[in-house]
N, C-alpha and C positions, 0 to 999 in steps of 0.2 A: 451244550448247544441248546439253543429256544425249541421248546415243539415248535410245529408248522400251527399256525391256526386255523381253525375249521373257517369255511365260505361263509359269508354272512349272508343271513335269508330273511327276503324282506317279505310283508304283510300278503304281496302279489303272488307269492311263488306256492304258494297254502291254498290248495284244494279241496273245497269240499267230498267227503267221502261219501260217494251213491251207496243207499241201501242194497243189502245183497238181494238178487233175483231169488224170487221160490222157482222150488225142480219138483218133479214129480206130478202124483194127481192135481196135488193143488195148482200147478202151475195155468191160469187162464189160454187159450186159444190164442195161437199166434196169427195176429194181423194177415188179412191176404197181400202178398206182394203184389208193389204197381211196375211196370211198366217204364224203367227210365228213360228221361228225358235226354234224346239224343241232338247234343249243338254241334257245329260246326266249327274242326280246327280256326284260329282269327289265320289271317294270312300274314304271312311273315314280312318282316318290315323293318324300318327304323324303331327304336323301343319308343314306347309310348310312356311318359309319366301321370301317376294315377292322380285324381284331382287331388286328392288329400296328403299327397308325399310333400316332404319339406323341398325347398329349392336346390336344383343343386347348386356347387360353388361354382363361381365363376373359374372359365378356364385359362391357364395363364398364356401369354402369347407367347410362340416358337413352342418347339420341340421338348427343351430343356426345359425339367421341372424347377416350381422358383427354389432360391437357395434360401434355408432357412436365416434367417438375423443375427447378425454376430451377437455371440454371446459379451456381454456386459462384464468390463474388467471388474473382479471383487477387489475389494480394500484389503492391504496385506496387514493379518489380525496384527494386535498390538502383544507387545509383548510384556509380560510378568514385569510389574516395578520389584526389582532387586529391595529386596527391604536392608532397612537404615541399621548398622550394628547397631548393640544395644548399650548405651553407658552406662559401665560397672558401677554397681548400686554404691552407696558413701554414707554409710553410720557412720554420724556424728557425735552420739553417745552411745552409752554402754545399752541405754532402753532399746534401740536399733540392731544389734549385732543378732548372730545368728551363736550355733552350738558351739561353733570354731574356735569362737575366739576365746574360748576360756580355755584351751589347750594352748593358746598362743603363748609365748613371755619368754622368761630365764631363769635359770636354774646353774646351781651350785652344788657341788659336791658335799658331802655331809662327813667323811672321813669313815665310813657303815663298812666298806669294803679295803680299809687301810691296807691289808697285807697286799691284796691283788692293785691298789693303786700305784701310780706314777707318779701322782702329787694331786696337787689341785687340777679341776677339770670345771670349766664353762661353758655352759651349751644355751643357745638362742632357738625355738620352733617359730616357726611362721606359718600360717596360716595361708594357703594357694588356693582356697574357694572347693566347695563342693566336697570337702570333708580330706581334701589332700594337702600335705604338707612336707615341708622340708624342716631340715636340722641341721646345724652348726655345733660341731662339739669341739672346743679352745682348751688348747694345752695352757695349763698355767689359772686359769680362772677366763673373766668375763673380759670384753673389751674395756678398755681404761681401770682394768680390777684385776690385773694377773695373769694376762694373758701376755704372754713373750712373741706377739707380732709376730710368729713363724708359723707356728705347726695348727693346725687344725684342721678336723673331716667335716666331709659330707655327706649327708644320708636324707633319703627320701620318701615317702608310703602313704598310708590312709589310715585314718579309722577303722578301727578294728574292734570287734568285743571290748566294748567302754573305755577305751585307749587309744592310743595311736602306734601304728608300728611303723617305724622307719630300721629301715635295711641302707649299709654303706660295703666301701669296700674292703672294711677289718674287721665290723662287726655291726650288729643294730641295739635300738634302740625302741624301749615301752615306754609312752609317755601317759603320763595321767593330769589330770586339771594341778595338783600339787605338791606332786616327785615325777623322776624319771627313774629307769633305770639301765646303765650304760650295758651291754654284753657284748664278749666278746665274738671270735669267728665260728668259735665252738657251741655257745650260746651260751657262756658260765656269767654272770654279773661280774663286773669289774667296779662299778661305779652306783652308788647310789646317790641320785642327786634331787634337793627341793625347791622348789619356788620359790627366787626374790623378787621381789619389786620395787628397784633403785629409785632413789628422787635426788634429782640435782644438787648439792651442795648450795648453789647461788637461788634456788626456788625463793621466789617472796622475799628476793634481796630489796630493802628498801631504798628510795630515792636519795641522792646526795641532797646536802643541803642548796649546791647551785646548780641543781639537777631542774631540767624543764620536764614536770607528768605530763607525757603526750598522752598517755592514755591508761586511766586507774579504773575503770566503769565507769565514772559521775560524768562524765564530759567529753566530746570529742571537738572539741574547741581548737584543738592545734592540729585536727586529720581533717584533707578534703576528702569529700566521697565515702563520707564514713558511714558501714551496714552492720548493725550489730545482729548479731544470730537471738532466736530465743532466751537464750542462757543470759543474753547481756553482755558478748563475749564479742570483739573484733572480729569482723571478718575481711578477708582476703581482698586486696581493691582498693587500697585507700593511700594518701598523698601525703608525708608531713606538708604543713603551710610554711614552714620558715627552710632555707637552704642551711646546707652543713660543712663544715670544715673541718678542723681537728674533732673531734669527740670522745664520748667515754657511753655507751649504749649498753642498758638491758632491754631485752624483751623475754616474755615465755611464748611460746606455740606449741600447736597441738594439733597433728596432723590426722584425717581421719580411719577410720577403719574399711579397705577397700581391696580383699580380699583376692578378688577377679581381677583385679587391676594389674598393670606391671607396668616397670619402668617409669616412665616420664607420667606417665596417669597414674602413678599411685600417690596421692596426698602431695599434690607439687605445689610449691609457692615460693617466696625468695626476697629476702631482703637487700634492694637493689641501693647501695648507700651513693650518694649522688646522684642517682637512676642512670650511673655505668656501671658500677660492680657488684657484681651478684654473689651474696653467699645465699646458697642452693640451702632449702627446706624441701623435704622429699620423704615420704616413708620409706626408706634405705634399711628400714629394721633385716638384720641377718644380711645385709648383701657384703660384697668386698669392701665400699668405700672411696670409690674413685670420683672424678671431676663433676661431673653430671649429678651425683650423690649427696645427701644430707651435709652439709658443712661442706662442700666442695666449695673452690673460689669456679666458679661456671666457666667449664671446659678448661681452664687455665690452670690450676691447681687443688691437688685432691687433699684431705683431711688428713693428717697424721695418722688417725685411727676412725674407724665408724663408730663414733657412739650414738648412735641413733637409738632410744628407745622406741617398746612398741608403741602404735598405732592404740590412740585415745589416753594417753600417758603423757601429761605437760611435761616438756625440755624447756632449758634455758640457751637462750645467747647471749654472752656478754664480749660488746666487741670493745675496742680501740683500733680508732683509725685517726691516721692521719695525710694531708688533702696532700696530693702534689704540690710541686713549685717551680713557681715561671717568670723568668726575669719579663722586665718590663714593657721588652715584644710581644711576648704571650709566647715565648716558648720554652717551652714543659725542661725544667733543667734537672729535676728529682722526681722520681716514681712514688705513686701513694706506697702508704706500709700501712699493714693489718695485722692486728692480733684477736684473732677468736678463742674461747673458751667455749665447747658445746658440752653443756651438761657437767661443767665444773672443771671438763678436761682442754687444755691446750692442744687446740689442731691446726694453728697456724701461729707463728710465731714472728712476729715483726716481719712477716712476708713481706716483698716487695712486688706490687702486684705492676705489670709491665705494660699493662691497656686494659681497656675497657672490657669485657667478659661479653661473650654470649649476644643479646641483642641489646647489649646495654648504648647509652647517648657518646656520642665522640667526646674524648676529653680535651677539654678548653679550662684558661682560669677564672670561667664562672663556675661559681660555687651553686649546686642546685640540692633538693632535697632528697629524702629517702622516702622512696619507694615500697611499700608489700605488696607485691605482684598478686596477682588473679591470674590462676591458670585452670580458674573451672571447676576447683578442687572445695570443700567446703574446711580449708587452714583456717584456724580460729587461734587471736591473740589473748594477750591479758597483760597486765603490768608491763608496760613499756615507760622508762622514762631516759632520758637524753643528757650530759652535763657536756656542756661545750669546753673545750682545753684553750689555752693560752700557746698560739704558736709558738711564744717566745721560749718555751722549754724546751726544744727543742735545738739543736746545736744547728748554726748556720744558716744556712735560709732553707737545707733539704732537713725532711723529715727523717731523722735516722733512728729513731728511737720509737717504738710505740709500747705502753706498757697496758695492762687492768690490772690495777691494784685490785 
């Protein structure tokens, strides 16, 4: 509690202090007393006011005292602006990332622990921000590398004493910038495994000879809206200028590093071919793989496998498609067909895609162009080029066939 604090004393309230009287011999003869002056009670009366009093107030009429003045409504205070979340920060190169991301990637078995293995074993870490992380560990090897599409764990943890420890529910895992090492429930090693760093088969696949370069660095001649990033590198937002029909399409991407992020915010963008159908770009690294996911057809059909590399690591698309067909009403008599290749692997196979995806344009038989979405995200392209197909290859007047040689 406050002390009480002392009165305040003003200049007025300070008294000079009289010399003390002398006693004794010395003391001089006291004065002869006089004789007081004796007045006269005043006579009692109405009170009188002395000349020099202030006036008093006037007094109010009637009996009742006045009532004081309503008090004046206050303003009802304002209240705290709720502040704005914050959007998760998006290294776009390696000069950008934080400690994390060097624990991030894939790893392989090394055969160090033969007797206690199972066989081959493929493990994915991801980086969740603020020094936590999850882990994927694939019976068989990596996705599209030996993994049997069945069996595989989950484990979770932090940084720990210059590693990472992730704990599951058969056993955990030490990870280091360039091994792991699997253990089991007991905490015996079962696995010893090292860092690879896969690169697409199709990377730096060159243009046909009746390939149109939409976009090699030198020129953005055939993209509307076109923003290159520092590096020289497409960015996310931009239009082909010519519409598309049958085709034969590479592009690479490279989505960024966004730790904090999840879902639909981490590294989202999407190659909308006619600006209806959406194959989904997404940092999906280590997640399951379904619609909404890397290589997903948008909401309508999910990828055979996730091969989603990690975050700041060029992927490849290499699609084939070809358009619908609609007798001379304009109505739709054959569904498109898509064949993707993500990262050298077949995750859609002459799909027949059934409608337009997600928020993609109604389908009609005008032929419109392709699309790379902006969704906010800093996605950055490179070698994209285009070779238009010959509908006549196709049997019929429906597309039944779509190949990428």
């Amino acid at each position: 509690a406050k002390p009480t604090e002392d009165a305040a004393i003003s200049a007025s309230d300070l008294k000079p202090v009289e010399p003390a009287k002398p006693t004794g011999d010395d003391a001089p003869p006291a004065p002869p007393r006089s004789k007081p002056e004796v007045r006269p009670l005043p006579t009692l009366g109405p009170a009188t006011q002395a000349d020099d009093a202030p006036p008093a107030p006037p007094k109010p009429d009637g009996d009742k005292p006045e009532a004081p003045a309503p008090a004046q409504p206050q303003p009802a205070p304002k209240p705290n602006p709720t502040p704005k979340p914050q959007k998760p920060k998006a290294a776009s190169d390696l000069s950008q990332v934080d400690e994390d991301y060097w624990f991030q990637g894939e790893f392989i078995s090394d055969g160090f622990f033969a007797e206690q293995s199972a066989g081959l074993t493929g493990l994915q870490v991801i980086a969740m921000g603020d020094g936590k992380f999850e882990g994927v560990v694939y019976a068989g090897g990596l996705p599209g590398a030996g993994w049997n599409h069945a069996d595989k764990q989950h484990f979770a943890g932090a940084r720990q004493d210059g590693g990472v420890n992730l704990t599951g529910d058969q056993g955990s895992l030490l990870v280091y910038t360039d091994s792991a090492t699997l253990l089991d429930a007991a905490g015996q090693p079962v696995e010893q495994l090292r860092r690879v760093r896969r690169i697409s088969p199709t990377m730096g696949k060159r243009p046909t000879p009746n390939a149109i370069v939409v976009f090699d660095g030198s020129s953005t001649e055939f993209l509307e809206g076109a923003k290159l990033s520092d590096e020289g590198l497409l960015l996310a937002g931009t239009t082909m200028k010519f519409p598309v029909g049958d085709f034969r399409l590479h592009l690479e991407f490279r989505t960024p590093y966004m730790p904090h992020a999840r879902g639909q915010a981490r590294g989202n963008s999407g190659v909308y071919i006619q600006r209806r159908y959406e194959v989904q770009v997404l940092d999906s690294f280590g997640l399951e793989g379904v619609e909404n996911e890397c290589g997903g057809l948008y909401k309508q059909q999910r990828p055979n496998v996730n091969m989603c590399l990690p975050p700041l690591v060029w992927q490849t698309y290499d699609i084939g498609f070809a358009a619908a067909r609609y007798d001379a009403d304009g109505n739709k008599i054959a569904n498109a067909r898509i064949t993707v290749l993500h990262n050298g692997q077949p995750i859609h196979q002459n799909y027949e895609i059934v409608a337009k995806t997600g928020a993609g344009k109604p389908e009609t038989p005008e032929l419109l162009p392709i699309y790379l979405q902006d969704h906010g995200n800093p996605v950055t392209f490179r070698n994209i080029w285009l070779e238009p197909k010959d509908p006549s290859q196709y049997v019929g007047s429906a597309a039944t066939h779509c190949q990428v040689p």
